[in-house]
VEXLUM-137281 format. One record per residue: residue number from 1; residue in one letter; chain; x, y, z of N, C-alpha, C, CB in turn. Coordinates in Angstrom, 2 decimals. Glycine has a CB too. Example, Ala and Ser with C-alpha at 12.3 -4.5 7.8 and 13.67 -1.06 7.14 Angstrom:
2
resi:resn:chain:n_px:n_py:n_pz:ca_px:ca_py:ca_pz:c_px:c_py:c_pz:cb_px:cb_py:cb_pz
1:a:A:13.19:-5.69:7.80:12.30:-4.50:7.80:13.20:-3.30:7.80:11.31:-4.47:9.05
2:s:A:12.85:-2.25:7.08:13.67:-1.06:7.14:12.90:0.03:7.87:14.08:-0.60:5.72
# end
This chain:
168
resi:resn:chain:n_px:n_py:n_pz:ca_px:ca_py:ca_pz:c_px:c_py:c_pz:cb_px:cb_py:cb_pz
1:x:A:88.27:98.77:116.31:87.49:99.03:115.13:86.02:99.04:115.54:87.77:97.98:114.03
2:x:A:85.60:99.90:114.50:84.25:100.08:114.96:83.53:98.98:114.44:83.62:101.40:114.56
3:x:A:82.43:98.58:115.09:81.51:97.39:114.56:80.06:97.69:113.78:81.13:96.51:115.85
4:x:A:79.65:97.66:113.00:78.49:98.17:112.24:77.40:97.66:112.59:78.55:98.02:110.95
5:x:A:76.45:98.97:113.34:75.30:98.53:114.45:74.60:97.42:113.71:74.12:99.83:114.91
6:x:A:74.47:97.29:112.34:73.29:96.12:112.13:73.90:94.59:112.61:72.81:96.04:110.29
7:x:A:75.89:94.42:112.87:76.17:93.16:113.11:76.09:93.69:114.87:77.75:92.46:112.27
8:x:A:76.44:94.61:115.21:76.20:94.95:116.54:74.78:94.78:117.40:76.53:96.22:116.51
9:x:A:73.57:94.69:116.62:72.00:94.38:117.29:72.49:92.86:117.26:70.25:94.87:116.20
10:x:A:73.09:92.24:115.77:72.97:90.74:115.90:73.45:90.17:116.60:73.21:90.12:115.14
11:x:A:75.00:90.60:116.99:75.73:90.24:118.14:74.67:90.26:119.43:77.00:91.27:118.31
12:x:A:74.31:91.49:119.85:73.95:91.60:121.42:72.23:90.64:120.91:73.84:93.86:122.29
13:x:A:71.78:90.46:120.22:70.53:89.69:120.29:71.11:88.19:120.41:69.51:89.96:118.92
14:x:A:71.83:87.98:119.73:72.49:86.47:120.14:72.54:86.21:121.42:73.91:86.23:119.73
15:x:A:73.69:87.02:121.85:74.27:87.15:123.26:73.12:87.22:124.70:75.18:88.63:123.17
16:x:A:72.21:87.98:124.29:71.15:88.22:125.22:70.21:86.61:124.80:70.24:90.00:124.86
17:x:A:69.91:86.00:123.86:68.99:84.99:124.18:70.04:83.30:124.17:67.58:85.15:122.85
18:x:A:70.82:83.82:124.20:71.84:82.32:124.04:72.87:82.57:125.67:73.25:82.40:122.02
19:x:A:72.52:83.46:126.06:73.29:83.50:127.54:72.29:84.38:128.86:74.99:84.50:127.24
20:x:A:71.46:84.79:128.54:71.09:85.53:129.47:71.35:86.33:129.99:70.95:85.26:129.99
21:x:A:71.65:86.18:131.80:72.16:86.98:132.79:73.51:86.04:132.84:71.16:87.19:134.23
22:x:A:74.19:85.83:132.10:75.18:84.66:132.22:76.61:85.44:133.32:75.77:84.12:130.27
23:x:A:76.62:86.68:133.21:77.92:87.52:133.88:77.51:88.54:133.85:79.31:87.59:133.30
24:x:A:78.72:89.63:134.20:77.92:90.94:133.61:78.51:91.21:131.97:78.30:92.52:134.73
25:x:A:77.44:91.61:131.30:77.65:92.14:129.85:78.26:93.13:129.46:76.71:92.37:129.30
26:x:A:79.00:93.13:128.75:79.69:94.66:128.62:78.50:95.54:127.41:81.74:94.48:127.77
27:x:A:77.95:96.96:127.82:76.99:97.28:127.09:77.53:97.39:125.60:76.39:98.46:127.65
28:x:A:76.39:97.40:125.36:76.12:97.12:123.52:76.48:98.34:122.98:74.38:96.78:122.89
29:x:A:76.63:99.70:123.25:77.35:100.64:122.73:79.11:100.56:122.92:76.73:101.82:123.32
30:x:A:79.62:99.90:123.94:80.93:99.65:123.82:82.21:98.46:123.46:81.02:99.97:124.68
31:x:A:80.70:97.73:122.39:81.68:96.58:121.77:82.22:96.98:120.75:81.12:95.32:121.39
32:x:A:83.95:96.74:120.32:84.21:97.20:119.63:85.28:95.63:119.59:84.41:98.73:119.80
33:x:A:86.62:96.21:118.50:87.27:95.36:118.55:88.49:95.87:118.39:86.92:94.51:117.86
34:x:A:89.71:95.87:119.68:90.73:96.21:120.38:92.28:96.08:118.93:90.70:94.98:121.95
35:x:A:92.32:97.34:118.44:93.45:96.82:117.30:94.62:96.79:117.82:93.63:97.66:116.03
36:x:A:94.92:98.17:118.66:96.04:98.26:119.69:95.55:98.95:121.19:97.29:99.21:118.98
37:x:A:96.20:97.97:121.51:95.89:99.30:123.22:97.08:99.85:123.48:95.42:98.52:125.07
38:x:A:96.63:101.02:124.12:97.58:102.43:124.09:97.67:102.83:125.42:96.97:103.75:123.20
39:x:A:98.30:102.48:126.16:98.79:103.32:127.41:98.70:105.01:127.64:100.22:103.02:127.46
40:x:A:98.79:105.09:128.19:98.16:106.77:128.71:99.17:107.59:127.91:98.28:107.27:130.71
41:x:A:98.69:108.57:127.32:99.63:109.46:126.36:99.34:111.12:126.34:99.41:108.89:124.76
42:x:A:99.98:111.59:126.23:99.86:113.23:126.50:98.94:113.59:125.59:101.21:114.17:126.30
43:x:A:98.35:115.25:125.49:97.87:115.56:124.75:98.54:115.37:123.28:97.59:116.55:125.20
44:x:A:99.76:116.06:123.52:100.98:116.36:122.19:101.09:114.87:121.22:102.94:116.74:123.03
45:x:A:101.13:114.08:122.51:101.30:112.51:121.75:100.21:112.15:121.20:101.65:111.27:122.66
46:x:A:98.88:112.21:121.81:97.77:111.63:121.15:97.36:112.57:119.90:96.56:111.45:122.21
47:x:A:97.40:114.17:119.68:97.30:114.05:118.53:98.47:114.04:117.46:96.54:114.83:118.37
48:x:A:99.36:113.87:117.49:100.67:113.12:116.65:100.27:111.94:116.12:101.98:112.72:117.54
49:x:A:99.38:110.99:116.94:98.81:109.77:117.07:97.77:109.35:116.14:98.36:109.70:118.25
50:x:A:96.79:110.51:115.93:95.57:111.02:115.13:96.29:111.29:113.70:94.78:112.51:115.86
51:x:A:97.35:112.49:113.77:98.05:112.81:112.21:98.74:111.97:111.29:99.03:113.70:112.31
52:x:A:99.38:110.54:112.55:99.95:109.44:111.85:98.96:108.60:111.49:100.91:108.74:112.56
53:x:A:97.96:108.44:112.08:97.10:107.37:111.93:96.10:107.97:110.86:96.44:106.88:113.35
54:x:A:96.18:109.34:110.43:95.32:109.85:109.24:95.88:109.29:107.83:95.33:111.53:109.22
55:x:A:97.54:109.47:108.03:98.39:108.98:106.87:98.26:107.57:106.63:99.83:109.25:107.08
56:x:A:97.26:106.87:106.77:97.32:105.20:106.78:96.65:105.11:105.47:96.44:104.27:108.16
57:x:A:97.32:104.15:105.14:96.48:103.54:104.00:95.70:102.54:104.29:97.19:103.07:102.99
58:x:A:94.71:102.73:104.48:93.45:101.43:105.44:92.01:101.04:104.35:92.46:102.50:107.38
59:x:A:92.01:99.73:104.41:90.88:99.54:103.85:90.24:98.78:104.74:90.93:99.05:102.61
60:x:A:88.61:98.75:104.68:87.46:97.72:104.59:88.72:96.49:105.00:86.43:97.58:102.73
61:x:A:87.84:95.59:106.64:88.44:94.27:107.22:87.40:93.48:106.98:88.88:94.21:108.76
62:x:A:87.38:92.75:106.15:86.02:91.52:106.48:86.82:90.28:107.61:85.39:90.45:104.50
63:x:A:85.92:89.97:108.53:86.22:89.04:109.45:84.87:88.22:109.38:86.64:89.67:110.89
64:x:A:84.90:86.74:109.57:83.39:86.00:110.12:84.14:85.09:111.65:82.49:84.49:108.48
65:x:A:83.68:86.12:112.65:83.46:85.22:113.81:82.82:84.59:114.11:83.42:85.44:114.57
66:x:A:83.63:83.51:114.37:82.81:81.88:114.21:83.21:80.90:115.51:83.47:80.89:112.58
67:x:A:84.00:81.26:116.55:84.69:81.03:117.74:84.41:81.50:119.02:85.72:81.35:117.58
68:x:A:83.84:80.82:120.36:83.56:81.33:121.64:84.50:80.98:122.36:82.41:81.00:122.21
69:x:A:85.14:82.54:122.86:85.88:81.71:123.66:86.30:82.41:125.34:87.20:81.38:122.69
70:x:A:87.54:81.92:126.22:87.16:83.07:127.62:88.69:83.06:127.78:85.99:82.45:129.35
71:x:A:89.24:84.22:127.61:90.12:84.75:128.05:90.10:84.41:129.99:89.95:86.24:127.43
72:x:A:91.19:84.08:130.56:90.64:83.00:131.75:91.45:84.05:133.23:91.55:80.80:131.44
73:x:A:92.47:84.83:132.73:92.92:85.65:133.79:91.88:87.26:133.87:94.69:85.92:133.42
74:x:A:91.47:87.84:133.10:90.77:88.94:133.17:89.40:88.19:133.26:91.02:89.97:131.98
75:x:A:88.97:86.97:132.56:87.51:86.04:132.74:87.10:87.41:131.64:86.44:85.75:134.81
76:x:A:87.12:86.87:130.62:85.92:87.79:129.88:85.67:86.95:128.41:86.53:89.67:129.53
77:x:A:84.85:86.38:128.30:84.14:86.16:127.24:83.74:86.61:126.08:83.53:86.04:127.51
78:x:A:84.23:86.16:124.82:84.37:86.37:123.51:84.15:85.75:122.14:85.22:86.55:123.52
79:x:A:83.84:86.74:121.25:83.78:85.71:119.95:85.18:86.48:119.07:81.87:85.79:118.88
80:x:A:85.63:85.51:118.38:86.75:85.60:117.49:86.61:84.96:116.24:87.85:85.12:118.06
81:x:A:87.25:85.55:115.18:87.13:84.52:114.38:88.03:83.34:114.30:87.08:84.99:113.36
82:x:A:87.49:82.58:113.63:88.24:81.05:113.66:89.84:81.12:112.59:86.85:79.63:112.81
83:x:A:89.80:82.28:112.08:91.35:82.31:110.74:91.50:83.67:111.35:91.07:82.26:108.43
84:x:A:92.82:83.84:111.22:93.72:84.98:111.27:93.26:86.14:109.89:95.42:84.28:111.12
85:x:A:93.08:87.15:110.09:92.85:88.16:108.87:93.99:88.84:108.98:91.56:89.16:108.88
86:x:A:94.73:88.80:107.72:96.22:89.66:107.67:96.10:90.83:107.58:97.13:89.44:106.61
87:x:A:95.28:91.27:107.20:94.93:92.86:106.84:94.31:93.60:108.22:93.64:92.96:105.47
88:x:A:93.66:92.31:109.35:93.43:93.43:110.60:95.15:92.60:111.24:91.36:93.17:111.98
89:x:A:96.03:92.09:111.21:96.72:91.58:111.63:97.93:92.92:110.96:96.59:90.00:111.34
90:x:A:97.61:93.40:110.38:99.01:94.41:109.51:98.27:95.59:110.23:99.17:94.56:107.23
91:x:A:96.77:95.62:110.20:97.06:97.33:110.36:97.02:97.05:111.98:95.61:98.74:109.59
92:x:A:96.92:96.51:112.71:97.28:95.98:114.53:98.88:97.00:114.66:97.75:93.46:114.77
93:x:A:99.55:96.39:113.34:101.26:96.10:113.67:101.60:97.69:112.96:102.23:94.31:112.60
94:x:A:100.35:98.30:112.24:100.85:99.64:112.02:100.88:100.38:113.21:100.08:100.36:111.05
95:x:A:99.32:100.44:113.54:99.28:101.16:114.44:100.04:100.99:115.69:98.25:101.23:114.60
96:x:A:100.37:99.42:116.04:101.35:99.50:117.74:102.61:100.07:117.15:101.82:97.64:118.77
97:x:A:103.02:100.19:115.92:104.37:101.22:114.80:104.30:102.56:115.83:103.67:101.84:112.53
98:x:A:103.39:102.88:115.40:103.15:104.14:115.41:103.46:104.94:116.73:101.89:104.25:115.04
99:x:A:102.40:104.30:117.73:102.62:104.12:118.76:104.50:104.07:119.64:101.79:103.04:118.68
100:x:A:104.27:103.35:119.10:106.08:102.87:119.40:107.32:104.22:119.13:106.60:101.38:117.95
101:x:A:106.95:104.48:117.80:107.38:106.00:117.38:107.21:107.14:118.56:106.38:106.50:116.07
102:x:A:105.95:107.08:119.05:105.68:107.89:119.53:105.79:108.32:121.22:104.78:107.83:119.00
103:x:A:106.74:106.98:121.24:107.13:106.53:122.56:105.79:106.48:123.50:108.30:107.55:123.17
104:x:A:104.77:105.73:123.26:103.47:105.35:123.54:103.59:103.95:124.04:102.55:105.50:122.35
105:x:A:103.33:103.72:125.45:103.57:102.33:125.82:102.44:101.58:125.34:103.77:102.12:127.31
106:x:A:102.46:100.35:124.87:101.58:99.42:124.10:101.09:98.10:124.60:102.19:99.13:122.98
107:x:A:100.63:97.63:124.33:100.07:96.36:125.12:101.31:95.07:125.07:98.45:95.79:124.26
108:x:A:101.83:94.39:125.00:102.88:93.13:124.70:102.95:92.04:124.10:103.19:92.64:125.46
109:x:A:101.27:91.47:124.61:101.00:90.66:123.74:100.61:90.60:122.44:100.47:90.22:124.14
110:x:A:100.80:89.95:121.70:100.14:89.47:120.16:98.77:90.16:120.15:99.89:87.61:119.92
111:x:A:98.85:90.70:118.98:97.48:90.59:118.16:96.63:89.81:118.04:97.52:90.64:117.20
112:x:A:95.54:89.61:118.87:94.04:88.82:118.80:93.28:89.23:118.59:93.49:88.30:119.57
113:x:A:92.28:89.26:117.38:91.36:89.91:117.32:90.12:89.35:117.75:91.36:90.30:116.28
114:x:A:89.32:90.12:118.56:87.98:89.76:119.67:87.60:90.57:119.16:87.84:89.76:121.29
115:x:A:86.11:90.24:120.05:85.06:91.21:120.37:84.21:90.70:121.62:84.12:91.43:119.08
116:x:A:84.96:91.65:122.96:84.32:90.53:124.06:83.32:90.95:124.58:85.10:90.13:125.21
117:x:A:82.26:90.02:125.36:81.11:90.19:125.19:80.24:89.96:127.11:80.77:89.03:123.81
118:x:A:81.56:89.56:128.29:80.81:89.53:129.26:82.25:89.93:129.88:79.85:88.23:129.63
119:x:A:82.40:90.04:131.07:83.47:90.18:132.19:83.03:89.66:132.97:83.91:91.30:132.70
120:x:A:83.95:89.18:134.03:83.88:88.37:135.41:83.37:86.71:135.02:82.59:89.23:136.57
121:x:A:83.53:86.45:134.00:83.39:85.00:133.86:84.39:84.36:134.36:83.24:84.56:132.62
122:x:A:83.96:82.88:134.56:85.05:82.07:135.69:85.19:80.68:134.01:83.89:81.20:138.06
123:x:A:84.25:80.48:133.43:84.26:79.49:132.64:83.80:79.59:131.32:83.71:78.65:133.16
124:x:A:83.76:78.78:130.71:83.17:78.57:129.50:81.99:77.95:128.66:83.80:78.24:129.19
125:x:A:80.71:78.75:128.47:79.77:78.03:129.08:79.44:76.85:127.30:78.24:79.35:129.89
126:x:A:78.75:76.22:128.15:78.03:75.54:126.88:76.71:76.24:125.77:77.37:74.26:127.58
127:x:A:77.47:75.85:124.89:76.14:76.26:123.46:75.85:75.51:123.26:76.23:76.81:122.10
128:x:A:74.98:75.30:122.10:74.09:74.63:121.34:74.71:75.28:119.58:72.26:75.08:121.95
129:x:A:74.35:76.14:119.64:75.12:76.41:118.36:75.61:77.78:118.45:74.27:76.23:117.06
130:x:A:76.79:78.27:117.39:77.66:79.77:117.14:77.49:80.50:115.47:79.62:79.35:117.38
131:x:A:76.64:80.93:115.55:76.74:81.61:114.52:77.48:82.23:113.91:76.26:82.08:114.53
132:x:A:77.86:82.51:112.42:78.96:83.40:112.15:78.44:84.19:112.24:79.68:83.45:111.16
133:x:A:78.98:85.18:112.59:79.30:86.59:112.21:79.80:87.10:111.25:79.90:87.04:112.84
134:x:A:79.56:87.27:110.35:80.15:88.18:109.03:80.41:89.67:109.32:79.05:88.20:107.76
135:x:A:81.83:90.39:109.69:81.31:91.95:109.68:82.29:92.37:108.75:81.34:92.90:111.19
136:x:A:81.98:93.61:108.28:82.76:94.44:107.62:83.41:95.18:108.33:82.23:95.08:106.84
137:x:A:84.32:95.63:108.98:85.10:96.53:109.29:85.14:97.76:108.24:86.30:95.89:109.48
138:x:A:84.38:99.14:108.74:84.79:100.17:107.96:85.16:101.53:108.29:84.01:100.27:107.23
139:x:A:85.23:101.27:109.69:85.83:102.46:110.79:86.65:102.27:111.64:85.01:103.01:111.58
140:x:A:87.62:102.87:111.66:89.21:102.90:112.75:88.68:103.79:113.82:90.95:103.78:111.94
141:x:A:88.42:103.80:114.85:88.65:104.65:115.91:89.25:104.78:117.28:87.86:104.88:116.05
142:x:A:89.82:105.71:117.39:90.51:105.83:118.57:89.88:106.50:119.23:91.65:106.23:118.58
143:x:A:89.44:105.46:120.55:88.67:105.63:121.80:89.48:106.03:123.04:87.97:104.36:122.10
144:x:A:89.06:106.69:124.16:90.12:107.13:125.62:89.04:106.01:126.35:90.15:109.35:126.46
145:x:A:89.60:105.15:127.20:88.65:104.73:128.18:88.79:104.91:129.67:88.52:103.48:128.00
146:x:A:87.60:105.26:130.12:87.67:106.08:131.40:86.68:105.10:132.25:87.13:107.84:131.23
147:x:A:87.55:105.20:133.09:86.88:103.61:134.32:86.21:104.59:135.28:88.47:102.27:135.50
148:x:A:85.18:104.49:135.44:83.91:105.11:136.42:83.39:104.17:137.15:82.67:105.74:135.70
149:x:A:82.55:104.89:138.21:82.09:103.95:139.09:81.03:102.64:138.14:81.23:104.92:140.33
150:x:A:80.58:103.14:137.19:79.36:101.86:136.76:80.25:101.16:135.41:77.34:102.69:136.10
151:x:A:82.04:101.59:135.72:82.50:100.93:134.51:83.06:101.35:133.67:81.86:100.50:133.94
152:x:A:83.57:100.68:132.78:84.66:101.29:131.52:83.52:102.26:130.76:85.46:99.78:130.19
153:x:A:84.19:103.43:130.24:83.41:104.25:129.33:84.07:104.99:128.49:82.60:105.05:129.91
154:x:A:83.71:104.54:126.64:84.46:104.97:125.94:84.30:105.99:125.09:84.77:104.22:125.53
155:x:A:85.25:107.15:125.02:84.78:108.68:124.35:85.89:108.36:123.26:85.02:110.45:125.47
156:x:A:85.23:108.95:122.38:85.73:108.79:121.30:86.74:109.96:120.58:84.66:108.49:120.63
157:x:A:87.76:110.05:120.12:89.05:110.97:120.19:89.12:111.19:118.71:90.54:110.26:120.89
158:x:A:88.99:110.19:117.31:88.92:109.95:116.38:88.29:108.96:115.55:89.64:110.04:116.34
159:x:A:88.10:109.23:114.26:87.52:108.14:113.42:87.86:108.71:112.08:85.88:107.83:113.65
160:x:A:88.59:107.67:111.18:88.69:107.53:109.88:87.95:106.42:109.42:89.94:107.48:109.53
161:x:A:87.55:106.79:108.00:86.67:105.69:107.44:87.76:104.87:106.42:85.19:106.39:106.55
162:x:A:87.79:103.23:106.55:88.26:102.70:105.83:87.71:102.67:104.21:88.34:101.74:106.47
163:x:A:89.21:102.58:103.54:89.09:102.40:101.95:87.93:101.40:101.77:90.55:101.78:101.19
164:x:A:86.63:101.52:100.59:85.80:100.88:100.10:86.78:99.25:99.68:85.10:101.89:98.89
165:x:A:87.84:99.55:99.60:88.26:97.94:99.19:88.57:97.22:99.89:89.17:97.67:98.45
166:x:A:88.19:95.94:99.82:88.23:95.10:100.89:89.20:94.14:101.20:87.29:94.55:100.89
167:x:A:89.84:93.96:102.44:91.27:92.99:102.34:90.48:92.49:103.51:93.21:93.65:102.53
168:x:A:90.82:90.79:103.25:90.63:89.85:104.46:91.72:89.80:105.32:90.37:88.48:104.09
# end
C-alpha cells in the first residue's frame, strides 16, 4: 500500500533525526507497506492480476504505528503497528486469493503489516521515544521490484484508489 507523502516526510524525518546513519536506509520514495508478495509472474498472469484486483471491494486502512521493531534474519528495521487491522489483514488474504487462483507463487508466511525502514541491521537500537504514526491507507498498488546494482527499485504496474470509507 501506498503511504501518503505527508506521513511519508514524517516517517523519513523521524527516521533521519532519531537514527542517523544507523544502517543503510531504504530510500524515502520506496517505503511502502508489503500486502502480498508475489513471485515472478508472466505477462498473461500479471494482468489477470490487475483485472482481479480491479474487482475488489477496498476501502480506506487506517493503521497508527506505534512499534519498532527488527526482523533479525533479513536484519531490517521497522515500524508496525501495535493491533492487528482486520481490514489490511482481509484485503492481505484477498489478494494472496487471488494470486493463488492465478497459480502465482506467494510469500508463506503470515500477514505482518510493516513499513521497513533500514536493511543490514544486526540489532535493535535504543530510543528515547516512538511516535505514532497515524496513516490512512488510500492506494493499493502493485509494484515489480527490480534489484540493480544501487538496490531494490520499484516500478509501478498498477494503482486503484481505495473506497472513501474507512475500515480499521
Amino acid at each position: 500500500m501506498e503511504i501518503p507523502s505527508q506521513d511519508k516526510a514524517a516517517i523519513v524525518q523521524w527516521r533521519e533525526l532519531t537514527f542517523g546513519k544507523f544502517a543503510k536506509s531504504i530510500a524515502a520514495e520506496n517505503l511502502h507497506m508489503t500486502m502480498c508478495f508475489i513471485g515472478d509472474a508472466s505477462s498473461q498472469q500479471e494482468q489477470q492480476l490487475v483485472e482481479l484486483t480491479e474487482q475488489l471491494k477496498t476501502h480506506v486502512v487506517n493503521m497508527d504505528f506505534t512499534y519498532l521493531g527488527v526482523f533479525s534474519k533479513p536484519g531490517v528495521l521497522y515500524i508496525a503497528p501495535s493491533e492487528d487491522s482486520i481490514a489490511a489483514t482481509d484485503l492481505a488474504a484477498q489478494l494472496k486469493k487471488i494470486a493463488s487462483t492465478l497459480s502465482i507463487r506467494t510469500d508463506k508466511r503470515r500477514f505482518s503489516p510493516h513499513v521497513s525502514l533500514f536493511r543490514k541491521v544486526k540489532h535493535l537500537p535504543e530510543i528515547q521515544h516512538m511516535p505514532v504514526f497515524k496513516v490512512a491507507f488510500s492506494h493499493l498498488v502493485l509494484y515489480k521490484s527490480i534489484l540493480g546494482a544501487e538496490g531494490v527499485v520499484y516500478h509501478q504496474v498498477a494503482s486503484w484508489s481505495l473506497s472513501a470509507d474507512t475500515l480499521n
